[in-house]
N, C-alpha and C positions, 0 to 999 in steps of 0.2 A: 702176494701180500698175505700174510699171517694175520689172524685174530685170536686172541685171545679171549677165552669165555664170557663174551658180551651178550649171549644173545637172552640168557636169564635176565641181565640188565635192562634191555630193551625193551622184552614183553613187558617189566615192570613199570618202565616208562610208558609203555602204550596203551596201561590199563585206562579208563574213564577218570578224569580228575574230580568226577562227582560225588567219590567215595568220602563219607562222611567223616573226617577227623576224631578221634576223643577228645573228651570232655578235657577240657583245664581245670587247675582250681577253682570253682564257681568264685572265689572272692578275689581273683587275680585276674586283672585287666591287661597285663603289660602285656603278655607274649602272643596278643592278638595282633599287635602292633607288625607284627613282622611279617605277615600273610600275605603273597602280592592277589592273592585272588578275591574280589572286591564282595561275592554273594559268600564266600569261606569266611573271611575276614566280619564280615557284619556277622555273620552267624556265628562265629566266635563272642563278638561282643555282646551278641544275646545272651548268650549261655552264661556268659561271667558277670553280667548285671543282673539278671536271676529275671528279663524278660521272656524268654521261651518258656519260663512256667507261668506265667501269668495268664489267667483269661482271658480268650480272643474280646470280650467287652473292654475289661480294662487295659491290654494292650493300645484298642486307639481312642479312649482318652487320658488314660492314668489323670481323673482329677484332682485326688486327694492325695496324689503322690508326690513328697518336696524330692528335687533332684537336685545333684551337685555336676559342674561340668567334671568328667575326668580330663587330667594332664595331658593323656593323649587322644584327645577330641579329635584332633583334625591329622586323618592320617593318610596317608595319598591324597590330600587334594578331595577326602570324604569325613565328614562329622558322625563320629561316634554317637552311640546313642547312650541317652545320659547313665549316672549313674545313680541307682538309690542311695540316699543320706543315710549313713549309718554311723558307727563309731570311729571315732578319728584313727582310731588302730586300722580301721578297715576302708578308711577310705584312701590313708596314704598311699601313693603310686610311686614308685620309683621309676626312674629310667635304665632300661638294661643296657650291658655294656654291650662293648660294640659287637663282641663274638658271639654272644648271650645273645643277643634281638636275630644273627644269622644263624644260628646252629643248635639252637634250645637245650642249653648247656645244663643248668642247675634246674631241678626241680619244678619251680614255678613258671619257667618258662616253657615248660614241655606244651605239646601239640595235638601229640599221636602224630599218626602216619596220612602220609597225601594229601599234604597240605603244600601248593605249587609255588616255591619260592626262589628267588632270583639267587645266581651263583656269583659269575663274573658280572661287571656292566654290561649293559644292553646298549648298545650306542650305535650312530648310523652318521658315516661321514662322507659327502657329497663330494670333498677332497681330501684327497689321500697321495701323497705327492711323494718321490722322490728321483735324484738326479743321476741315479745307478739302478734303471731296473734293471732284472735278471732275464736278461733277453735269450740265453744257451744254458740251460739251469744243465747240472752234472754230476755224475757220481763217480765211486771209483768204480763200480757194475755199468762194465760196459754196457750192459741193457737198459740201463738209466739216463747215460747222455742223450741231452742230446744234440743232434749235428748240425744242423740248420738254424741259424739265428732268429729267433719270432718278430712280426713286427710291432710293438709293443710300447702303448703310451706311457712317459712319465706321471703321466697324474691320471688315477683312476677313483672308483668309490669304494667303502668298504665299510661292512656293517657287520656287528655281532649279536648274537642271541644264545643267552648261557641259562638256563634252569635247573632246579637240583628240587629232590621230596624226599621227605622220610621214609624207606619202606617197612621197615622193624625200629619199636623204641623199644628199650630195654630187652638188651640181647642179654644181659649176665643180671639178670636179676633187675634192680635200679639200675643198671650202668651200661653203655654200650647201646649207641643207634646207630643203624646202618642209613646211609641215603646213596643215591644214584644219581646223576649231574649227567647232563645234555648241555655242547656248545658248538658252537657251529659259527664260525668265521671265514666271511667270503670277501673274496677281491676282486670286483669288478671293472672291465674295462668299458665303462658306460661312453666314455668320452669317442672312443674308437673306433669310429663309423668305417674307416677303411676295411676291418675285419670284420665287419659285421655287431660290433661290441658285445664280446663273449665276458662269462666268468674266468680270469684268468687263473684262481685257485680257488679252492674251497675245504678246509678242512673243520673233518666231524673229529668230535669227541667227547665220548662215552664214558662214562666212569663209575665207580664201586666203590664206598667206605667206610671206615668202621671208624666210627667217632666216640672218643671218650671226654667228659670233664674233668679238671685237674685244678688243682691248687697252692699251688709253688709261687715265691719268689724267686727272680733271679736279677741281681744288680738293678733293681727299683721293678721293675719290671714284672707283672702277672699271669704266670702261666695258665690258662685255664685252657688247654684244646690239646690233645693228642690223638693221632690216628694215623690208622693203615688203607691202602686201598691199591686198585688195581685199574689202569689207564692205558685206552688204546686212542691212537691219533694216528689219522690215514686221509689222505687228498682222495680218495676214492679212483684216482684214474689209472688209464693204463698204460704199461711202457711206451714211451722209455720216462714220464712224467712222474711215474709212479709213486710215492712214496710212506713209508708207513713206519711205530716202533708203536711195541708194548711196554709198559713201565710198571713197576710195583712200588709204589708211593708211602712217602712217611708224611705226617703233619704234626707241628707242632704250632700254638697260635699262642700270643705275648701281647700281653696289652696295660696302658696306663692313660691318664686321665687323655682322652683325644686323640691316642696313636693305636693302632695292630700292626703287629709285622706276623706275615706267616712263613716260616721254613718249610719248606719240601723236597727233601733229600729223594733221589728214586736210582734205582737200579735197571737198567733197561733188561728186560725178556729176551737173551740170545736167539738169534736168525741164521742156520748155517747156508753155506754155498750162493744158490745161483737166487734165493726168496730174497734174499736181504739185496731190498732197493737201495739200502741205503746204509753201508755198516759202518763207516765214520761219523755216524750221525751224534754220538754220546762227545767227540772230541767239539762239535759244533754247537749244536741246542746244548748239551752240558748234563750235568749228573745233581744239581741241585741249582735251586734259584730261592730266592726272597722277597716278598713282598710286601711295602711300607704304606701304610695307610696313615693321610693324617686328615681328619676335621679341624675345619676353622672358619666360624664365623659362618654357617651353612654352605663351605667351598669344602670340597674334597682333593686330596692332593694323593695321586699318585706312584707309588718309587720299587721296580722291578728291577732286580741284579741278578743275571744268571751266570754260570762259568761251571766249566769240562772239570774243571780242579786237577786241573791236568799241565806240567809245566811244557817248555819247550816246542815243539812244534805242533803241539796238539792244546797247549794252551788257548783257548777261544771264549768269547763270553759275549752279554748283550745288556745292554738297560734302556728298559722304557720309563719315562714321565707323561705322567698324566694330571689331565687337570678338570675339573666338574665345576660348575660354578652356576647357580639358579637363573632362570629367567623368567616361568613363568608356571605355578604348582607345582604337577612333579618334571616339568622340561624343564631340562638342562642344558647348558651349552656345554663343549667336549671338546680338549685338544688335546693329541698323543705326538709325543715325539718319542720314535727309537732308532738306537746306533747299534748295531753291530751285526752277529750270525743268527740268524732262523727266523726273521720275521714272522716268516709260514714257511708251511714245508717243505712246499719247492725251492725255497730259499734257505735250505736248512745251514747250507755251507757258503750261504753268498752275503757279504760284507758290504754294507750301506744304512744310510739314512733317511727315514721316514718320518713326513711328517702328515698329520692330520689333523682336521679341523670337521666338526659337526655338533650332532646333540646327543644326549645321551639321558633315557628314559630311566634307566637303574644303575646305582653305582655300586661299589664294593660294600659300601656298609652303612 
């Protein structure tokens, strides 16, 4: 199994997330909004209501001070801390769009660097069912098959954990932030006592990006997101289970009043001879996919389309739906339904339907 230069990535990832963000706009409140780290995130809203310069005295009573609430008081399930009254110029809040409040696109919503925020959903489902597991997973690398059938429940658990940080803003001057993304998706055979109830996959993934803002129309539609990056995804084990691909990543993000859809075209990293676990993997997981995001109503909806773009017998593809829907602060409840090839990686080439049911702590946007 190959890897592709992650390991810059990593250390960066494995730095202390105590490191102290830049300053924002001191008169801009919104892009504190997006921090999922709850002492980063208030120490944001200090700096932007101009509390961290005030005297520890008047800190804890501010008597003489009239306060207005801000719009976005209550963020995770936590009360911001007021705002000074000041001129209506300056108190108005906007709400950032949806790309804006994830990837601190325009100006005012900048951050600076190592500020810990959520990628994919974070979600944990107690069932995860379907009626074709992949009980002889295969490749065309004979050293991939394998020969013995597993004995292997239909219904297991599976939970994700995705994060991403800024490590460079303003890579060309004003323009150009790189971030680095961790996700790690596992499938659990918890129900499975005859085996002992093992992890029955697990795959990591790492990533690198170079993110730019943009401002294009296209057929109603707002382009504000382009970018490049570089992505390895690998089950970590070894033959004949093994399997792994490098990608070199496009992004483009589109958004209008309550939807994003994100494009991500890639090009897989060539593997020659006897490494590549896995070389029809691009006719399976695919050379691009899409992702639709809609708000409504505080429900989140949803909509993944991948495909090979490839006709005839290499033509392959998948879609998941998803669904988010409140129950209680920031818990959510979580259902995922997907049809087709590469659930996970051991399943890159194996055709079935998944369904799942749990809750989900962070959503797409």
């Amino acid at each position: 199994m190959r890897l592709i230069p992650c390991v810059a990535v990593m250390l960066v990832l494995g730095q202390p997330l105590t490191v102290r963000a830049q300053n924002p706009d001191p008169m801009d409140i919104r892009a504190c909004t997006a921090i999922e780290t709850d002492s980063q995130r208030l120490a944001c809203y200090d700096r932007a209501t101009g509390r961290a310069s005030l005297p520890a005295a008047q800190k804890k009573s501010e008597p003489t001070t009239q306060t207005t609430k801000s719009p976005n008081a209550a963020v995770f399930g936590h009360e911001a801390p007021a705002q000074a009254d000041t001129s209506p110029e300056e108190n108005e809040v906007k709400s950032l769009s949806l790309l804006d409040s994830r990837w601190e696109l325009t100006p005012e919503s900048k951050l600076g660097t190592f500020n810990l925020r959520g990628y994919k959903p974070i979600t944990i489902m107690p069932v995860f069912a379907t009626s074709n597991q992949n009980t002889q997973p295969h490749s065309p690398n004979p050293i991939n098959t394998v020969n013995t059938p597993q004995d292997l429940d239909n219904i297991e658990a599976k939970f994700q954990l995705s994060l991403k940080t800024k490590v460079w803003q303003g890579v060309f001057g004003d323009a150009g932030d790189v971030w680095v993304a961790y996700t790690q998706t596992s499938h659990w055979q918890v129900y499975n006592k005859d085996i002992s109830r093992p992890f029955r996959e697990t795959n990591y993934e790492p990533e690198a990006m170079l993110v730019f803002n943009t401002n294009y129309d296209v057929a109603g539609w707002s382009g504000r997101l382009l970018g490049i990056g570089v992505n390895h995804e690998s089950n970590g084990r070894s033959d004949p289970l093994s399997r792994s691909w490098n990608r070199v990543m496009g992004y483009a993000g589109f958004e209008r009043d309550g939807w994003t859809v994100m494009l991500r075209p890639w090009w897989r990293v060539p593997e020659g001879g006897t490494d590549d676990n896995n070389p029809d993997i691009s006719n399976y997981m695919g050379r691009a996919d899409m992702q639709i995001i809609r708000e409504w109503k505080g429900q989140e909806f949803g909509l993944m389309l991948r495909h090979s773009l490839r006709g005839g017998s290499e033509s392959h593809g998948a879609a998941q739906f998803t669904w988010a829907f409140p129950i209680a602060g920031n818990l959510r409840g979580y259902m995922e339904l997907f049809k087709g090839y590469g659930e996970s990686m051991i399943d890159y080439n194996h055709n079935a339907t998944y369904l799942g049911i749990g809750l989900s702590l962070l959503d797409w946007y």
